[in-house]
SEZA-790123 format. One line per 5 residues: number of its first residue (from 1); their letters; for each residue y, x, z negated of C-alpha. Coordinates in Angstrom, 3 decimals, always signed. Layout:
BEGIN
NUM	a	Y/X/Z  ...
***
This chain:
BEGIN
1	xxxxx	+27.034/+33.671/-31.368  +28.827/+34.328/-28.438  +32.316/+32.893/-28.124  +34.338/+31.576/-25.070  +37.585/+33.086/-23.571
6	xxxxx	+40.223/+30.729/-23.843  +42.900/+33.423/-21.880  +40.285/+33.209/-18.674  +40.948/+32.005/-15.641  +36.964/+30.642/-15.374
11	xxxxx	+36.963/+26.999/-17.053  +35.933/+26.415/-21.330  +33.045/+24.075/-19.878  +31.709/+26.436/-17.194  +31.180/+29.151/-20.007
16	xxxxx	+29.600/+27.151/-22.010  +27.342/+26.062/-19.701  +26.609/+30.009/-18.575  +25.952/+30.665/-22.464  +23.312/+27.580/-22.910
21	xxxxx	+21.727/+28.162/-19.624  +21.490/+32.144/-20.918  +19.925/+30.836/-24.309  +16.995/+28.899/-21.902  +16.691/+32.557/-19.521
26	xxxxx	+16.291/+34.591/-22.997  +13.874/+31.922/-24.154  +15.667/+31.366/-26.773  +15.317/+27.531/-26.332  +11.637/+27.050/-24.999
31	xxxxx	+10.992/+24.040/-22.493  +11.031/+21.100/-24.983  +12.988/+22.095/-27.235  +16.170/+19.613/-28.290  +19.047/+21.509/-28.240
36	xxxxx	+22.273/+21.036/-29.865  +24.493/+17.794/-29.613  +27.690/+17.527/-28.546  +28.963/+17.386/-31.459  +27.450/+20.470/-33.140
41	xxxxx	+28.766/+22.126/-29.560  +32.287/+21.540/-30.252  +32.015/+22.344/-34.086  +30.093/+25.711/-32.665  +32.305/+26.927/-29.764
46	xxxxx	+35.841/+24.882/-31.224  +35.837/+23.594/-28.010  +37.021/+19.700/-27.167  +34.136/+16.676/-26.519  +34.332/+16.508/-22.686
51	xxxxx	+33.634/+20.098/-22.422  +30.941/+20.124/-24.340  +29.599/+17.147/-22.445  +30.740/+18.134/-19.123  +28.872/+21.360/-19.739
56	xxxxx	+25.276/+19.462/-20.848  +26.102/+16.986/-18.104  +25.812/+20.033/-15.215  +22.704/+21.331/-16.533  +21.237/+17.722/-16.365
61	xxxxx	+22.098/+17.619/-12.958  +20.572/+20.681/-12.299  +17.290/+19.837/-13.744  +17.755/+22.253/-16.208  +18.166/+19.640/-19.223
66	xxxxx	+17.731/+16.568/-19.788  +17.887/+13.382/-21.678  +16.385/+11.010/-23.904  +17.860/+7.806/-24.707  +18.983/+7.607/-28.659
71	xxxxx	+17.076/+10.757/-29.329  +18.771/+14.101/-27.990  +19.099/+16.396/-24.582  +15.983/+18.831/-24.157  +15.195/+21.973/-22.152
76	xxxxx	+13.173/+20.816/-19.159  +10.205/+22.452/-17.640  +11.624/+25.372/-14.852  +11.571/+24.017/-11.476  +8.622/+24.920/-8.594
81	xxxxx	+9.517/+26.957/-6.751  +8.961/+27.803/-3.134  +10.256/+29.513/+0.221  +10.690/+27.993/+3.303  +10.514/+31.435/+5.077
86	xxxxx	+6.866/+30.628/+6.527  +4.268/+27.846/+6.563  +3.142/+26.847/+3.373  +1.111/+24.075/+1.295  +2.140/+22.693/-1.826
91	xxxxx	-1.355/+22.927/-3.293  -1.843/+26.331/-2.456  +1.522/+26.726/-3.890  +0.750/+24.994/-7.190  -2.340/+27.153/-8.120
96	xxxxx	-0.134/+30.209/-7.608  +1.872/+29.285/-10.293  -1.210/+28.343/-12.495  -0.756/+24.840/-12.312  -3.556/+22.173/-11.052
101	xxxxx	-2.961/+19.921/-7.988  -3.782/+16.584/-8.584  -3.269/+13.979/-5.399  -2.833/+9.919/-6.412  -4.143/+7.551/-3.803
106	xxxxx	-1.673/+4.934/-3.269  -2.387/+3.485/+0.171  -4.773/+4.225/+2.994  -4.932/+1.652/+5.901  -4.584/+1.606/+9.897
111	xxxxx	-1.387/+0.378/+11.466  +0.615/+0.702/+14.437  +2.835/+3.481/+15.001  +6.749/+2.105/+14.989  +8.933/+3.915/+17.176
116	xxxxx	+9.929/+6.707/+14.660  +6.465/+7.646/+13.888  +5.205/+7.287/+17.470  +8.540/+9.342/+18.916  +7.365/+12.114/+16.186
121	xxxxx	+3.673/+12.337/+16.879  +4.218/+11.643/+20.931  +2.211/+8.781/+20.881  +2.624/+5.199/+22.195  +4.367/+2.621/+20.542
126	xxxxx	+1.934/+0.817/+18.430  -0.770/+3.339/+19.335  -2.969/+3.400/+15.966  -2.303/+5.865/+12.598  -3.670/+6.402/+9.641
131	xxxxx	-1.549/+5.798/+6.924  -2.108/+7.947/+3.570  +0.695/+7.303/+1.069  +0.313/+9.484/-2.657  +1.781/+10.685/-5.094
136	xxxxx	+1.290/+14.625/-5.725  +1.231/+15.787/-8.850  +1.223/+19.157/-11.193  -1.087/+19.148/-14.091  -0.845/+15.324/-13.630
141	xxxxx	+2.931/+15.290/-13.863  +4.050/+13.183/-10.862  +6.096/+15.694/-8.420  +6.393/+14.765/-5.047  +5.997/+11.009/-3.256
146	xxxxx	+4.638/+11.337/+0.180  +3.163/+9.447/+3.284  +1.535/+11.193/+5.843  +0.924/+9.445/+9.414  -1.721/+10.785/+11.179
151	xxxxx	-2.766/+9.847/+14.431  -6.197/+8.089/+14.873  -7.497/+10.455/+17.671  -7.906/+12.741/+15.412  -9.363/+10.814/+12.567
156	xxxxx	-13.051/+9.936/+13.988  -13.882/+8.566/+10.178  -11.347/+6.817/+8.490  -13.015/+6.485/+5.258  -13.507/+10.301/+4.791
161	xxxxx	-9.598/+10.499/+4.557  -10.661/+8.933/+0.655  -11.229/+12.728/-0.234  -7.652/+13.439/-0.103  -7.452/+13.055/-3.610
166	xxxxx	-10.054/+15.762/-4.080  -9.889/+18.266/-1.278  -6.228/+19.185/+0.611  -4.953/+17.116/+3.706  -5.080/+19.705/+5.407
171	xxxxx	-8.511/+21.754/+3.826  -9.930/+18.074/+4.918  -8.362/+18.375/+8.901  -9.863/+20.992/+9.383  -13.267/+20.781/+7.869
176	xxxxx	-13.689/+17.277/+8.725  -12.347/+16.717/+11.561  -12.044/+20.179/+13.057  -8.293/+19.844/+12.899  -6.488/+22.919/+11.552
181	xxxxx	-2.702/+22.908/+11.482  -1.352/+26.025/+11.946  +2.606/+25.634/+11.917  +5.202/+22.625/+11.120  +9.125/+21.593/+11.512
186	xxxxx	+10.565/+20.383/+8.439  +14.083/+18.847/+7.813  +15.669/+18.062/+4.165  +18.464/+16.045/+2.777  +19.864/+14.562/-0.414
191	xxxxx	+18.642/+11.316/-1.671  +18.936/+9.363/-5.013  +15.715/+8.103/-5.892  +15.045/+4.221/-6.041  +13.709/+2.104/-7.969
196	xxxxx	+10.016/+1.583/-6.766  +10.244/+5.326/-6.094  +11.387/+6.035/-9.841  +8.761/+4.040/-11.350  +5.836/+6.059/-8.931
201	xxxxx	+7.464/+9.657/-9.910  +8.054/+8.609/-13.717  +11.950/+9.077/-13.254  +15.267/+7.116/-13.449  +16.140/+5.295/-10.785
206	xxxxx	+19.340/+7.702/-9.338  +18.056/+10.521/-10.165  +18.569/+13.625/-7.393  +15.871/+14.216/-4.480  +15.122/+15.555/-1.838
211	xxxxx	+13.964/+13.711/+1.429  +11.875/+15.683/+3.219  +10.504/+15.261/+6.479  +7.556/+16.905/+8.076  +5.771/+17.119/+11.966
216	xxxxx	+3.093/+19.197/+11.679  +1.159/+21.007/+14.045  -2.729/+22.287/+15.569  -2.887/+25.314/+17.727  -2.231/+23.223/+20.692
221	xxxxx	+1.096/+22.383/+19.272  +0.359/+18.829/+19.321  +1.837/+16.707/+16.335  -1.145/+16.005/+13.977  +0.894/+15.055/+11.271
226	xxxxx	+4.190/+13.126/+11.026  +5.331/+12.960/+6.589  +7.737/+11.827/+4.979  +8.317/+12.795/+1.052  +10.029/+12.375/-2.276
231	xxxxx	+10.803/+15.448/-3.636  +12.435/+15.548/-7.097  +15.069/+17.706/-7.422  +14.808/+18.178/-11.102  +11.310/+19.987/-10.612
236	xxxxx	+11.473/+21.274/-7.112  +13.965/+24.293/-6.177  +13.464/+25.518/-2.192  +14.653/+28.636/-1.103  +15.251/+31.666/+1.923
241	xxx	+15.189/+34.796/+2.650  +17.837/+36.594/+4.994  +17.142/+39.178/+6.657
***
């Protein structure tokens, strides 16, 4: 077992956290797994309660524990993910990494555009969009929570928008409605998720996200596509290259 420093300048909690998070990258604890409690930590590493507990407390923030209520911390599931260098899709993405895209139909109406959804798509205010709000999962574990505003003029069949949940937003844009998006602006920030958005993503309501926002675009560079999305951040990790 490997033992902390107490003569080093980096904190008793921080190398404890290094040394469980290294006992997750060696596989030593598998996804699932329960790992020790607090109070086998301190008896293990002779090291007081709040650093043991500030230490498990960081890794649940970082998605790479967490908790279960009266029963123990576990190793979570590692995070998807993805790079923002290019244009990407988050289905393509998921059968990359082996896992099955699965789309959840929560909404799918006409409405008018308000002004933030016509000011992103260029259209008039209260021009008509098709709404299409759904939850996106990964082998049917609820990842992302997103609704897409498309503008009718593109959309010469509403109904055949119902395929979403079978065939890719954009897959369908372009087969259906001879639509292909080619490139898109996105924007992120940190959120905690609510409470109607925790019970949709099977979360706690608090719980880190990200709030991503999308305008997507055809080879005219008109917006096809205005989005808005839940990302959790204890599944999702995004990353860059620099060049």
């Amino acid at each position: 077992m490997k033992a902390l420093d107490s003569s080093s300048f980096v904190p008793l909690y921080h190398q404890l956290k290094e040394i469980l998070k290294e006992n997750i990258l060696d596989q030593k604890w598998k996804p699932g797994d329960k790992i020790p409690s607090e109070h086998q930590l301190v008896e293990q590493y002779k090291v007081s309660r709040n650093t043991a507990k500030k230490a498990i407390e960081d890794l649940v923030n970082e998605g790479i524990l967490y908790r279960v209520q009266g029963t123990g911390t576990f190793v979570n599931k590692p995070k998807i993910e993805h790079s923002l260098s290019g244009f990407y899709s988050f289905s393509q993405i998921l059968r990359e990494k082996g896992l099955n895209p699965k789309d959840i139909i929560l909404e799918l109406k006409t409405e008018s555009a308000d002004q933030t959804i016509a000011k992103a798509l260029r259209l008039n205010l209260d021009e008509e969009v098709i709404h299409l709000k759904r939850v996106r999962c990964a082998n049917d574990e609820p990842i992302i929570l997103e609704s897409s505003y498309l503008p009718k003029k593109f959309i010469h069949d509403p109904d055949k928008m119902k395929m979403v949940g079978e065939v890719p937003l954009y897959d369908l844009l372009a087969n259906e409605f001879e639509t292909n998006v080619v490139s898109a602006k996105e924007s992120f920030e940190p959120v905690l998720i609510l409470e109607k958005e925790a019970i949709m993503l099977g979360v706690e309501k608090g719980n880190p996200a990200l709030l991503l926002e999308r305008v997507a675009f055809n080879g005219k560079k008109e917006p096809v596509e205005y989005c808005k999305s839940i990302v959790r951040g204890d599944r999702c990790r995004f990353y860059t290259e620099l060049i």
